[in-house]
N, C-alpha and C positions, 0 to 999 in steps of 0.2 A: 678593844681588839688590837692586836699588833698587825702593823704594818711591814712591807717590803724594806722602807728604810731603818726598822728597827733591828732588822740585822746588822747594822753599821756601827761600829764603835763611834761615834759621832754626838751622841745626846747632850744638850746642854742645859738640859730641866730634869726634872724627877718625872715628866710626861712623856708618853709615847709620842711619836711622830702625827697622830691623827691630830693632836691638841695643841694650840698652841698655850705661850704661857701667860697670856693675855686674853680675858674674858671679852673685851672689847668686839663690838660687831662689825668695827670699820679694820680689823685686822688685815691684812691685804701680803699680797709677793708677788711684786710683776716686774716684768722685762720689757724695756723699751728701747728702739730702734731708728733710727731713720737714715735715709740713704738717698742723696741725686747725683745726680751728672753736670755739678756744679754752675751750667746754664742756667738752671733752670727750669726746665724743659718739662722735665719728670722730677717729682719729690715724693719719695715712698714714708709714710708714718707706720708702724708696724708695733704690736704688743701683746702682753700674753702677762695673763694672771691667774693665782688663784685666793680664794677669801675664804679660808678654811672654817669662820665662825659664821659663814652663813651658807657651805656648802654648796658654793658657786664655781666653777673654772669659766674662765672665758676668754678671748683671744678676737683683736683685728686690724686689718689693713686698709690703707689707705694709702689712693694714688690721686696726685695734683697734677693735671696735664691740663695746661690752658687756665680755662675759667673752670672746672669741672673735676669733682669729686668724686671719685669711684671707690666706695668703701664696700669692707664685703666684712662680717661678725659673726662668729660661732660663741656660742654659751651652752653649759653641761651642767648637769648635777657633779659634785666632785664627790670622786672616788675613793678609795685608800691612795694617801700619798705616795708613790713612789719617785725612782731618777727620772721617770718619763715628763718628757711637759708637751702636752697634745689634746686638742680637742676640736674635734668634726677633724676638719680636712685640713689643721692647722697645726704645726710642729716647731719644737727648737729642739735640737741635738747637740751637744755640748764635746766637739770635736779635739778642742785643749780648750781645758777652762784656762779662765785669763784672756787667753787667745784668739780662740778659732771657733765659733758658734755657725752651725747651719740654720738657718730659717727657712718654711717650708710652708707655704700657702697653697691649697688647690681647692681653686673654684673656676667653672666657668669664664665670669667675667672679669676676675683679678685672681691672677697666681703667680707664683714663683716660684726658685729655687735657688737660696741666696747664700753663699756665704762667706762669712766677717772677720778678716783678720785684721787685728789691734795692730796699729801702729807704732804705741807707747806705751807703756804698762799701764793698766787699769789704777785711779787715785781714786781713793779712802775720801766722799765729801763729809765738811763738816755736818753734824745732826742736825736735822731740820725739827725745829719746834713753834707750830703756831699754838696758842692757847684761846679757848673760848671761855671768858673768866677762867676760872681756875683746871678745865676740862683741857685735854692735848685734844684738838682738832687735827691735827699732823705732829706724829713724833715717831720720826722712820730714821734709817740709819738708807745711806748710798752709797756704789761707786758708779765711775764713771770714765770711758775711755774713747779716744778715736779713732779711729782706720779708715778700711778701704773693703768695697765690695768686691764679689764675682759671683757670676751666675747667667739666669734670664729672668724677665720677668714678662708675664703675658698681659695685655690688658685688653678684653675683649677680642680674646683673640689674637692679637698683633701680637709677635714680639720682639722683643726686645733684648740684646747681646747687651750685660752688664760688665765692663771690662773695670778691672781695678786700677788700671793707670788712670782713669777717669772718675769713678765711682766713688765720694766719700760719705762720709757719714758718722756719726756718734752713736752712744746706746748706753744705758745705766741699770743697774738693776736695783733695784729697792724694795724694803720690805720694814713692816711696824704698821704705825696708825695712821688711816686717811679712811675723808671721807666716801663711801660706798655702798652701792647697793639700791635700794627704796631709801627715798630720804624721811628722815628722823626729825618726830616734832619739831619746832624752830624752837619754842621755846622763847627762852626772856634776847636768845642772840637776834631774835627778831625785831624787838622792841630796841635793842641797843646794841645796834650795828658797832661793825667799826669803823666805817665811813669811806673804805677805801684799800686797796689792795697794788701793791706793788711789785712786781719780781724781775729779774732778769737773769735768764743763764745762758751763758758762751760759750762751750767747748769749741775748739777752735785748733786744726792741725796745721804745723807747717813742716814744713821738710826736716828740719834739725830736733824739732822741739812741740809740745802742743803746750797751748793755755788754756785754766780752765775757768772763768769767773761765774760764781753766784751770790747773789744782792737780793737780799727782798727788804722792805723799807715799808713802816707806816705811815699812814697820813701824815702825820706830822714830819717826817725824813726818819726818825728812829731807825735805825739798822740794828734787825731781828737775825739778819742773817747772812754773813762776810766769811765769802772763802775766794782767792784767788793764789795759783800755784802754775808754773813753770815744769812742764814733767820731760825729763831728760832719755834717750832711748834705755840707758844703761840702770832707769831706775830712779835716778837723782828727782827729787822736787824742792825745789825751792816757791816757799811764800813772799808773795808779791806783795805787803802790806795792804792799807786799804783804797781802795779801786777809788776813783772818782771818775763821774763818768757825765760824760755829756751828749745830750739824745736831739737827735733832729728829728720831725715829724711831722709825717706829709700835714700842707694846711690845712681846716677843718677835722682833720682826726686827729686819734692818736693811733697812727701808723708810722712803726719808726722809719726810720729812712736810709740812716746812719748813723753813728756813734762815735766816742772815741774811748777810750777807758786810759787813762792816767794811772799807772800801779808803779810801785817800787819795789825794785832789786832788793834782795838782802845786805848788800853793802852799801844803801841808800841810793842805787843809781838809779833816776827816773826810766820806765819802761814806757815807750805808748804803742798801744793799739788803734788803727782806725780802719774799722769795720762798716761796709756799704752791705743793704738788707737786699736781698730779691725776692723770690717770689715766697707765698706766707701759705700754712697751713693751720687754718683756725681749729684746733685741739677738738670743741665743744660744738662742733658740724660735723658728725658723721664718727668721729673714734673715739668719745664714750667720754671725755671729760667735764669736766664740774661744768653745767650748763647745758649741757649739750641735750634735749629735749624728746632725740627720738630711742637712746639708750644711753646707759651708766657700765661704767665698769661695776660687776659683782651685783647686778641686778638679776632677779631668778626669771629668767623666760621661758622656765620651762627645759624639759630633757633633750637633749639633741637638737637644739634653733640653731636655726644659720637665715641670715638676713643679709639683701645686698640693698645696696641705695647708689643713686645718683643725685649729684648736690650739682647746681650751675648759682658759684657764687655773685652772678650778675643777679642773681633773681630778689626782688626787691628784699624779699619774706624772709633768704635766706641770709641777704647782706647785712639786715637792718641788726640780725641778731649776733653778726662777727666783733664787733666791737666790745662784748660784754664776756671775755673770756680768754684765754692765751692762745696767743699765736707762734709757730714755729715760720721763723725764715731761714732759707739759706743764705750764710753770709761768706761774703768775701772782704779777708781782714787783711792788714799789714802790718809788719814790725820790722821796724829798720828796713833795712833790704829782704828782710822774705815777706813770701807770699804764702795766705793758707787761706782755706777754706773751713767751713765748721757751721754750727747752727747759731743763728742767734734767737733764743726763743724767750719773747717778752710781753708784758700785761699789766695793762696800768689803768685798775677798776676807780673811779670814786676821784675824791679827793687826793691829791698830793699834791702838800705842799712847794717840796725844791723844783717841780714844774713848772709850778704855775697853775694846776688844776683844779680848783674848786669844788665841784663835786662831779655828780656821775654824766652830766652832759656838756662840762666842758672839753673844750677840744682847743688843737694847737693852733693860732693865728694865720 
């Protein structure tokens, strides 16, 4: 059956809009968000997807105040695709693409009414490709940009004036193959792990300029995946060669602390960054990513669910499980004389090597 977008001169298969061109059941398209008040204080995670090969839409927020997690999740049957992207009480509005996105929560206990103007033009990341032997576990294409907030946001009531001289944040949109939904036999990846999981990515704005870096690395240090660029207001990017990067973390974890990242200019002139971590939003507590135990993005709940949760990351049950998944911090970096803020969001599962980490329960001195 034809859809609303099939009115659009736009197609770039022999397939209607309902289909993708991928039989794949981890097919996915989602938007991701986050936004603080560079304190610390408050850190909002916010997302919205849909997984068209398993007829899933689903969408949620998450707010870190203190020790305490206040997530709220809508999931639908998906519908015919259209421009719309909404489900329950949950919205994005595409106000100037590139630009200017409205994001639009309404619940009870966490809402809002947010919206995102880009700083620097949205950058093109390189392809992300994990392999499971010969299988893409992740083969998605990204972009990525930074800015600044306006709006309110309510949490329990209280609210809160989000002003943009204050309010930053990143957001990326991505779509291809990831894992989702019900998980899928293990299989022989069960038997033959790969011993360990490493990533790091930094959007990261400053007044003149934003940096973007992302590094994922095997056990062994292999670099699966180097993208670091320089994005200029007027459009310009220049690549930063390859990152080297050096990780401080808190004793007994692996909680970073601070960082520095060593890149190079295109005319060979050393760049450094050094980036202090604050406060951390563990991904797989409460907004749906790999591990996360009490939903998945693109898992079927049923018609119309909406689910709220409260997390208190002191709680032994729930801390014990932060360490086995990614975390987003708000960071505060430096380059030369500016000053910016940005995410640094990092996870360092198993073994690695250039750490020092052995396997999945060691930790930093």
């Amino acid at each position: 059956m034809p859809s609303p977008l099939d009115e659009y001169a736009i197609h770039q298969t022999t397939l209607p809009f309902t289909r993708v061109a991928s039989s794949d059941r981890n097919f996915y398209d989602r938007s991701y968000f986050n936004a603080h008040n560079r304190d610390g204080g408050l850190f909002l995670i916010t997302g919205f997807g849909v997984y068209p090969n398993l007829g899933v839409t689903d969408a949620y927020a998450c707010v870190r105040r203190g020790d305490i997690h206040r997530t709220v999740r809508y999931s639908d049957a998906l519908g015919d695709r259209d421009l719309a992207m909404r489900v329950g009480g949950y919205r994005i509005e595409v106000v100037e693409a590139l630009q200017r996105i409205r994001v639009v929560c309404e619940h009870d206990e966490l809402a809002f009414d947010l919206t995102w103007t880009g700083s620097f033009p949205a950058v093109q990341e390189q392809p992300h490709l994990v392999l499971t032997g010969n299988r893409p576990l992740i083969e998605a294409s990204r972009f990525a940009q930074v800015g600044s907030w306006a709006g309110t946001l309510s949490i329990e009531g209280e609210d809160v004036t989000v002003d943009p001289a204050v309010w930053t944040g990143s957001r990326d949109r991505s779509w291809g193959i990831r894992p989702v939904g019900e998980p899928e036999p293990p299989g022989r990846a069960a038997s033959e792990p790969s011993g360990g999981f490493w990533w790091l990515y930094a959007p990261l704005r400053f007044d003149d300029f934003a940096i973007i870096v992302i590094v994922q690395e095997e056990p062994d240090g292999t670099r699966t995946l180097n993208d670091a660029v320089r994005v200029w207001p007027d459009g310009r990017t220049e690549q930063l060669g390859w990152p080297r990067i050096s990780l401080r973390y808190r004793s007994g974890t692996r909680v970073p602390i601070s960082a520095r990242l060593d890149l190079t200019t295109p005319d060979g002139k050393p760049l450094e960054v050094e980036i202090t971590t604050g406060v951390g939003v563990p991904l797989h507590v409460g907004c749906g990513y790999s591990g996360d135990p009490d939903w998945q993005h693109g898992q079927w709940k049923g018609r119309d669910w909406t689910s709220t949760s409260r997390y208190d990351l002191t709680d032994p049950a729930v801390a014990a499980r932060i360490p086995y998944g990614v975390t987003d911090h708000v960071a505060h970096a430096r380059c030369g004389d500016a000053e910016g803020w940005g995410l640094f969001e990092h996870g360092s599962l198993g073994r690695h090597d250039p750490t020092g980490f052995a396997d999945w329960t060691s930790v930093a001195p």
